[in-house]
Legacy VTK file of the C-alpha trace (Angstrom):
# vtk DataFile Version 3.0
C-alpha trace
ASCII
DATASET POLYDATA
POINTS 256 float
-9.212 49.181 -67.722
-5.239 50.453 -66.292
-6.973 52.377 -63.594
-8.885 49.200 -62.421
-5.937 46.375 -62.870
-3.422 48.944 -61.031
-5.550 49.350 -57.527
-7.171 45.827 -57.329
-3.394 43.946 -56.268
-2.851 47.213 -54.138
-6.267 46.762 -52.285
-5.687 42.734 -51.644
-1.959 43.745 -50.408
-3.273 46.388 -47.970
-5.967 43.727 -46.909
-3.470 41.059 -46.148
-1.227 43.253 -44.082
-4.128 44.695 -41.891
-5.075 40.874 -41.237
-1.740 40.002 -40.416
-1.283 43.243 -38.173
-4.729 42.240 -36.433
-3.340 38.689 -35.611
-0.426 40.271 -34.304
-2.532 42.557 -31.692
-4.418 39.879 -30.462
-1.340 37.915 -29.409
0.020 41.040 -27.882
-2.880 41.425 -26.029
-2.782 37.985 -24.833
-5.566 36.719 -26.242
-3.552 33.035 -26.832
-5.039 29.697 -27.147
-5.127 27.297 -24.096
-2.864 24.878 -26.258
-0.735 27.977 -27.260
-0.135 28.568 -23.665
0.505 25.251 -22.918
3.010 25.473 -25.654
4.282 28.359 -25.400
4.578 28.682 -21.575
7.393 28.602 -19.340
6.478 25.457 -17.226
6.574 23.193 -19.855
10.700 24.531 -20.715
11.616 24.097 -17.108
9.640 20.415 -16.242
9.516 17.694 -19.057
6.953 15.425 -19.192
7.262 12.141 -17.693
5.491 9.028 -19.590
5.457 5.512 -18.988
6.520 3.638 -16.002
10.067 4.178 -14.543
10.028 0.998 -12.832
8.975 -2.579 -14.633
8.134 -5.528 -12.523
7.119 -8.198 -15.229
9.059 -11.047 -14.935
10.567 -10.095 -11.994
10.800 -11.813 -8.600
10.303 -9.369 -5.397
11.845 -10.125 -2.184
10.578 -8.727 0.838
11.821 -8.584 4.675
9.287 -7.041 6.706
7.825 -5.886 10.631
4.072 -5.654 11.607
2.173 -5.559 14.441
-1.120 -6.083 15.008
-3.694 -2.868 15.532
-7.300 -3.321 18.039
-6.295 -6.192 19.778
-8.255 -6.375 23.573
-5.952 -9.016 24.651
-2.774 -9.722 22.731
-0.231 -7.593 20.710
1.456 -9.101 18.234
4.773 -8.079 16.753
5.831 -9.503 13.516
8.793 -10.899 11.501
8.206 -11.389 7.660
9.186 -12.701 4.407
7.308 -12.308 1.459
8.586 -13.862 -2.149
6.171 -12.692 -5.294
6.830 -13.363 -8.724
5.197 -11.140 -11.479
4.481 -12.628 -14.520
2.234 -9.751 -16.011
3.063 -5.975 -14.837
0.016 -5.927 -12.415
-0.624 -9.090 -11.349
1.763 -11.429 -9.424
1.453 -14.492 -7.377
3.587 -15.339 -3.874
4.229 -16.633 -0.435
4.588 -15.420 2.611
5.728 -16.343 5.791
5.276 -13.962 9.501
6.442 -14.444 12.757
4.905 -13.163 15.707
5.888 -12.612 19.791
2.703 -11.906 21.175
3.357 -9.307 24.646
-0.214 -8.454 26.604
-1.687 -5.243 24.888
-2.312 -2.353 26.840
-6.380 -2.135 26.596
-6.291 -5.882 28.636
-7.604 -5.489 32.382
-8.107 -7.868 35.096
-11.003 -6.462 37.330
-12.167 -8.128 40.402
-15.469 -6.722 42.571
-14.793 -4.818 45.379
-15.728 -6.842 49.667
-15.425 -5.492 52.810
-11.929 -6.007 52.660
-10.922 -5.334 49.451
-12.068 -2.583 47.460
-12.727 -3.042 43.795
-10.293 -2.437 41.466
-8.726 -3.378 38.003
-5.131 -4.421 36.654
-2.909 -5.176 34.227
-3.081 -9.077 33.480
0.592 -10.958 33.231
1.019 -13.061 29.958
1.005 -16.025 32.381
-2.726 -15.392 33.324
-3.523 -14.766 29.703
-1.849 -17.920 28.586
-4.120 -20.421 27.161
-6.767 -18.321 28.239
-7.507 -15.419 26.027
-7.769 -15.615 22.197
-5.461 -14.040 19.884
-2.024 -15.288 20.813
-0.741 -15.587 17.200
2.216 -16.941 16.759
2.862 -17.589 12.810
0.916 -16.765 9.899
2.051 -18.225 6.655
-0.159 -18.156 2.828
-0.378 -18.221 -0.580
-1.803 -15.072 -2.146
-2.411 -13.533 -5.192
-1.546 -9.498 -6.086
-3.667 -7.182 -8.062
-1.652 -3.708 -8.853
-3.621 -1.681 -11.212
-2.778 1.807 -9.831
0.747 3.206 -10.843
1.891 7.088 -10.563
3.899 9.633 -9.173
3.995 11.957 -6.438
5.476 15.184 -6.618
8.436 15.946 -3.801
10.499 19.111 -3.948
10.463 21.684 -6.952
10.923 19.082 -10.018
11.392 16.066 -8.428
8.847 12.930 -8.478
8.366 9.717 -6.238
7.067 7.092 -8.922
4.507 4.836 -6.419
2.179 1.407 -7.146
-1.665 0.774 -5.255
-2.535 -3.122 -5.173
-4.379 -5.359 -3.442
-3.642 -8.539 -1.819
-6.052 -11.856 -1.492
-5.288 -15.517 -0.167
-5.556 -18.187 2.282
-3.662 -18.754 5.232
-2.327 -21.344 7.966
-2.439 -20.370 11.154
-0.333 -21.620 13.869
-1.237 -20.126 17.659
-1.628 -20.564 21.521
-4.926 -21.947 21.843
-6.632 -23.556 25.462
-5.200 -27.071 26.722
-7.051 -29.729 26.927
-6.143 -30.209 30.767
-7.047 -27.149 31.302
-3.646 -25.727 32.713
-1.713 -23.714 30.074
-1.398 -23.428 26.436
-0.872 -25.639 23.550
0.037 -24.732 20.081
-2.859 -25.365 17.456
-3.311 -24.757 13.732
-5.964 -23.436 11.326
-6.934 -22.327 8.003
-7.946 -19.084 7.530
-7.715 -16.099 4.861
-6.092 -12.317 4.371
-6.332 -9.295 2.127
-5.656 -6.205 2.129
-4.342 -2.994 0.341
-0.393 -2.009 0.142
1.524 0.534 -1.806
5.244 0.791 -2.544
7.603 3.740 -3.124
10.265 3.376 -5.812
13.712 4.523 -4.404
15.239 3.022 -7.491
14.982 0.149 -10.442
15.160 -2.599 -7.881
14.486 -0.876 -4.370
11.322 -0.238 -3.385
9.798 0.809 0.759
6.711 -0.650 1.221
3.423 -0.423 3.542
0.889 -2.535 3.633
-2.666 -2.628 5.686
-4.135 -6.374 6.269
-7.025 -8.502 7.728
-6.206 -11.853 9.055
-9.429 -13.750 9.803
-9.865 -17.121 10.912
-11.263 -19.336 13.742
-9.863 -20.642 16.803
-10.670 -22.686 19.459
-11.391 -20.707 22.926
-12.425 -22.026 26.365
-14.479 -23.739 27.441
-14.042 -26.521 24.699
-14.996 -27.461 22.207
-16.141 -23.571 21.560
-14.560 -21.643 18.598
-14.298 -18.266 17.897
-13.984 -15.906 14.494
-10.614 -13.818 15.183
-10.299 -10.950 13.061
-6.765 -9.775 13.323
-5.962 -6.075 11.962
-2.283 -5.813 10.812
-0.240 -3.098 9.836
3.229 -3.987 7.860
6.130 -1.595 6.837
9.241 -3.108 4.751
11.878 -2.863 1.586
11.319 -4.834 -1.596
13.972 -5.993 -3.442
13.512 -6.916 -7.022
15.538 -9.596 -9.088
16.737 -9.517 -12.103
18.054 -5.624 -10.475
18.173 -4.447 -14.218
15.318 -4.857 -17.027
14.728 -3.043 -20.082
12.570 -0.458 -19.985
11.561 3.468 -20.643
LINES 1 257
256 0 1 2 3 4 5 6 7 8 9 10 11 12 13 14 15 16 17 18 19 20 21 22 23 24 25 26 27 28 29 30 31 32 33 34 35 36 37 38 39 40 41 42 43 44 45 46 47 48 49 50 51 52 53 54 55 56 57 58 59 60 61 62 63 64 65 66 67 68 69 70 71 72 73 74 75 76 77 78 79 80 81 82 83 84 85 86 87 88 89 90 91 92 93 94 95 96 97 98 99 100 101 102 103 104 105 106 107 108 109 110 111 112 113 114 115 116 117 118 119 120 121 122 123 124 125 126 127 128 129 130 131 132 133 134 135 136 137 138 139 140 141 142 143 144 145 146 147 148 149 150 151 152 153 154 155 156 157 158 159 160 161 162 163 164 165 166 167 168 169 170 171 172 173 174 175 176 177 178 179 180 181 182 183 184 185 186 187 188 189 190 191 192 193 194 195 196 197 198 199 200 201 202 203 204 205 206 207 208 209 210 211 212 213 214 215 216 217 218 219 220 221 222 223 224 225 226 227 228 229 230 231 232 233 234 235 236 237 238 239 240 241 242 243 244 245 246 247 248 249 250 251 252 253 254 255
């Protein structure tokens, strides 16, 4: 009966410290857990993790100054002034106006070519905006519209080393008026018209800081206009490409 209570707690003891010396091995070993590593690693010491948004845009207004110019043009290229006011009552959605103005030059791709005589040999040109005038569609010259934004994308970009660009995707939807150079009815000239039409597109911003953001944004004007000979229309599909700063008011809100 002494003999058997005496080695029984010196078995369990012996027990316990090879199970604890086994543990021990394995870790030496580096047979660790993928949450251990995670844990226990040194990338996690040197880079905390970043959660939550660092910029807030609910009830906010943004205020936007902005150039464009239109892209695929065969007669006209348009380059852009703009304004853009948007108010964001939720964090991704907000509602605005927006105002462009353009100063249309003859694009590059546009060619007069004229068949070749005895005389003359054939041969092509570039046409002067006074031979376009009236003439060819496409002459924008503002674009204004009520649209609504959709921004459900938010993240962050990584830079240099440790430090992050915190970035927003949305999308863009509304209808337009449309003010441009359209075909005379004397047939000499231009004469400015207006129509309805509608726009989306995508955009993204860059946060530079709580209120300053540098934006992009890629767009499709469409809409109809009236071309010679009249009363013929035509669907214009204007590609436009805008870069500009947003400016966000209140400058402070509370947030993470």
């Amino acid at each position: 009966m002494m003999r058997h209570s005496v080695w029984a707690p010196l078995c369990l003891l012996l027990l316990g410290s090879g199970q604890a010396f086994a543990q021990s091995a394995e870790q030496d070993a580096g047979d660790i857990s993928e949450v251990d590593k995670d844990r226990l690693g040194p990338l996690r010491e040197r880079i905390q993790p970043v959660s939550g948004h660092v910029f807030l845009k609910k009830s906010r207004f943004e205020f936007s100054p902005s150039g464009a110019l239109t892209l695929k043009d065969p007669f006209f290229t348009k380059y852009m002034l703009g304004l853009a006011l948007t108010y964001h009552p939720q964090e991704t959605l907000g509602i605005g106006l927006k105002f462009n103005y353009a100063f249309p030059v003859v694009a590059g791709a546009a060619q007069i070519c004229t068949p070749g005589s005895l005389s003359v040999p054939a041969g092509c040109r570039a046409p002067s905006m006074s031979e376009l005038d009236g003439r060819a569609p496409g002459q924008l010259k503002l674009v204004a519209g009520l649209e609504g934004q959709w921004a459900p994308i938010y993240g962050k970009i990584s830079l240099i080393a440790e430090s992050f660009v915190h970035f927003d995707l949305y999308a863009v939807l509304g209808p337009a008026l449309v003010q441009y150079a359209g075909p005379s009815s004397t047939g000499v000239g231009s004469s400015t018209q207006t129509t309805v039409g509608g726009n989306g597109g995508v955009g993204l911003r860059l946060f530079l800081n709580r209120w300053l953001t540098l934006r992009t944004e890629l767009r499709d004007l469409v809409y109809v206009e009236n071309v010679q000979p009249l009363p013929a229309t035509s669907l214009r599909q204007q590609i436009m490409f805008e870069l500009g700063l947003s400016m966000f008011f209140p400058t402070v809100f509370s947030g993470p």
